[in-house]
N, C-alpha and C positions, 0 to 999 in steps of 0.2 A: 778614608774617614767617612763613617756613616750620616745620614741628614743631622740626625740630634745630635751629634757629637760637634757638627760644625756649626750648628748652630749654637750650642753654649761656648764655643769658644769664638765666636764673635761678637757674643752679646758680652764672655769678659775681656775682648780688644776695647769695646765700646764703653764700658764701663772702667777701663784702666785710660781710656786718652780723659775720659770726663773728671890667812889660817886657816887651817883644814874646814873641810867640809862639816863636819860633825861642830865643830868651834865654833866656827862664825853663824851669826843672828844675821836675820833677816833684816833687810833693810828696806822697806816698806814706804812710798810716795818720798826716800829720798833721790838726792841729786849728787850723784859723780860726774864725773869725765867722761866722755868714752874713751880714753887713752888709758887713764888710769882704771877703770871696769875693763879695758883690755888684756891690763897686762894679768889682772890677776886668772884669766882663763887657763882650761886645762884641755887637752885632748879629750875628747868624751862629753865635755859641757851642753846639757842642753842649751839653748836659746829661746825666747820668747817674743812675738814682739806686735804691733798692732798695725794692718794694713787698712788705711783708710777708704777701701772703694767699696762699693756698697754690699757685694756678695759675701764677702771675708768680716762687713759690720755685722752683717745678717749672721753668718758664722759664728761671731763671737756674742750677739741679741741672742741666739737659738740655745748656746750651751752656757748661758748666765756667768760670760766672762768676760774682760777686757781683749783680752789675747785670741788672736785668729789664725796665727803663722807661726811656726818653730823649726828649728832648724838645729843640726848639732856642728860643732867646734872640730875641724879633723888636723889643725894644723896651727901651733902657737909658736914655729922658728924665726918667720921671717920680722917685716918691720910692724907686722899686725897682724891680727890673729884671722884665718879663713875659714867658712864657715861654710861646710855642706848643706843643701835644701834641694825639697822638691817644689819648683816655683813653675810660673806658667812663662813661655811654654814648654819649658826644658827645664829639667832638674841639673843642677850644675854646684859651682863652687862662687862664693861672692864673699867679698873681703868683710872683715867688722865693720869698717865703716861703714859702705856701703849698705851692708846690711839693716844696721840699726839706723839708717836716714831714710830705710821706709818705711820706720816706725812712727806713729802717728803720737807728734809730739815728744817723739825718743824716748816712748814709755818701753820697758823693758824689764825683764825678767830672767836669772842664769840660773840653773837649778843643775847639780850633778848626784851621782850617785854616793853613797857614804862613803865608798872606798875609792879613793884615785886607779885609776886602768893602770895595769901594767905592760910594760915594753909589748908581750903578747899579744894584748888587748889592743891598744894599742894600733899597732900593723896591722890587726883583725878590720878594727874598725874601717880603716881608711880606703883597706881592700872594701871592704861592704860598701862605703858610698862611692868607690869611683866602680864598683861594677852597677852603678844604679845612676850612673850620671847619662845626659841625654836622651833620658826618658820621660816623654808626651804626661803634661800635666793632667791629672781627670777630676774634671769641672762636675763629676756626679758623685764625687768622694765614696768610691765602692771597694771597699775595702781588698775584694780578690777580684779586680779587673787589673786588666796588661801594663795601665798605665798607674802612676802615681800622685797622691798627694801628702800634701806635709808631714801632720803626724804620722800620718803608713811610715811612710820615710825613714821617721827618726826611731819609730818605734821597731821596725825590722833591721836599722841599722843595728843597732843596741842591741835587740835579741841575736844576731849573728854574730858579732864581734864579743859581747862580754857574757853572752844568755841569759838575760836578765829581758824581761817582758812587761814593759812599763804603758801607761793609758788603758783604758777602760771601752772594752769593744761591745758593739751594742748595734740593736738594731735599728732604724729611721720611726718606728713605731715607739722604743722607749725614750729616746735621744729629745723626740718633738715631744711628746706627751710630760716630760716631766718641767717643763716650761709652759705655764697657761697664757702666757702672753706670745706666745710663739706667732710669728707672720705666716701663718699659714699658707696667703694667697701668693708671700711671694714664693714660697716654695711651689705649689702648686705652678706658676708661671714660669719657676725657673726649671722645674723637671717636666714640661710643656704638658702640662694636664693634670700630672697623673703624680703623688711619692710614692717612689719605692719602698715603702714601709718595712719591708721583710730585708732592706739594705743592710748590710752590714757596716760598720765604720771604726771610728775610732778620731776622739777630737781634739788639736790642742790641749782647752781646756783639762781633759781628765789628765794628759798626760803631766801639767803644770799639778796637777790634784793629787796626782799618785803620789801615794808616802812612802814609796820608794825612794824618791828623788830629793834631796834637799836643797829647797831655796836658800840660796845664801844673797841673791840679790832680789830688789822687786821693786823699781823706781823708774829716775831719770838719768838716761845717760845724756848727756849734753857735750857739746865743743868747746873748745877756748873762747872761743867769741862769745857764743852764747851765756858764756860764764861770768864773761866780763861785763855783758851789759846787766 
């Protein structure tokens, strides 16, 4: 691991201890369950969801959205549904629940394609995240470097398994610029000097954007408990 490379992922250790698709409407700042938002997942389901530390707020401040983290659905047999992601510092598998309780407030969002995957698709996919599991998160979101981040993730899982190429890839010059309120300086301090302007990427947000994909959910998923009080 090179100096800058160890140094941003120390500074994100430091900052993490601190009916069919086409049918169904949008549902918009309401409140399900996440039992019942679970059961209705499919294999292929994007995921949305909002990480509260401060590099992933910035993330979501820089591309004018809520959402900072996504993740796709590879597995709806067991007693809840598993959820492929490239997270730090290994990319791996993490249950629904789990997932959506690092969602800041349980705010969340399920978005899939028009057409449900087939058996094919399917097995494609699953193949596509488990050859992309245990790979080194990258804290400089470079779209063709060795390592991974989220949307890359979701977006190259999807183009191998169904070929279908969802989010909006761009470079650190149009991505900042089209935001006049952009934190400029914390980027500058998080890329120690200097943005990589000419970066390549690709962000949640565009990929929650793309009219590819149809939200059928975009709320709160909450617990039983939660429910009750």
């Amino acid at each position: 691991m090179n100096k800058i490379n160890f140094v941003m992922c120390s500074f994100l250790l430091m900052l993490a201890s601190a009916s069919q698709a086409g049918q169904q409407q949008i549902e918009t700042d309401n409140q399900i369950s996440m039992t019942e938002l679970g059961g209705r997942l499919e294999v292929g389901d994007v995921v949305f969801v909002r990480i509260p530390y401060r590099l992933f707020t910035k993330v979501a401040d820089t591309t004018l959205s809520w959402t900072n983290h996504v993740g796709i659905v590879v597995d709806v047999s067991g007693t809840e549904p598993v959820i492929a992601e490239s997270r730090f510092p290994l990319s791996g598998q993490t249950s629904w629940s789990r997932f959506v309780a690092r969602s800041e407030g349980g705010r969340v969002a399920v978005a899939r394609l028009p057409v449900s995957l087939d058996e094919a698709q399917r097995i494609r996919l699953i193949k596509a995240a488990k050859a992309r599991a245990g790979i080194l998160y990258d804290t400089g979101f470079d779209l063709y470097s060795r390592r991974q981040f989220c949307s890359r993730y979701v977006r190259e899982v999807l183009e191998e398994s169904v070929g279908t190429r969802v989010g909006q890839i761009e470079d650190f010059s149009s991505l900042l610029s089209r935001n006049p309120q952009t934190d400029l300086t914390f980027w500058k301090r998080w890329y120690l000097g200097y943005i990589p302007w000419q970066r390549k990427t690709v962000s949640p947000a565009s990929l929650l954007l793309d009219p590819q994909m149809h939200r059928f959910f975009d709320g709160y998923a909450i617990t039983n408990r939660e429910k009750l009080s």
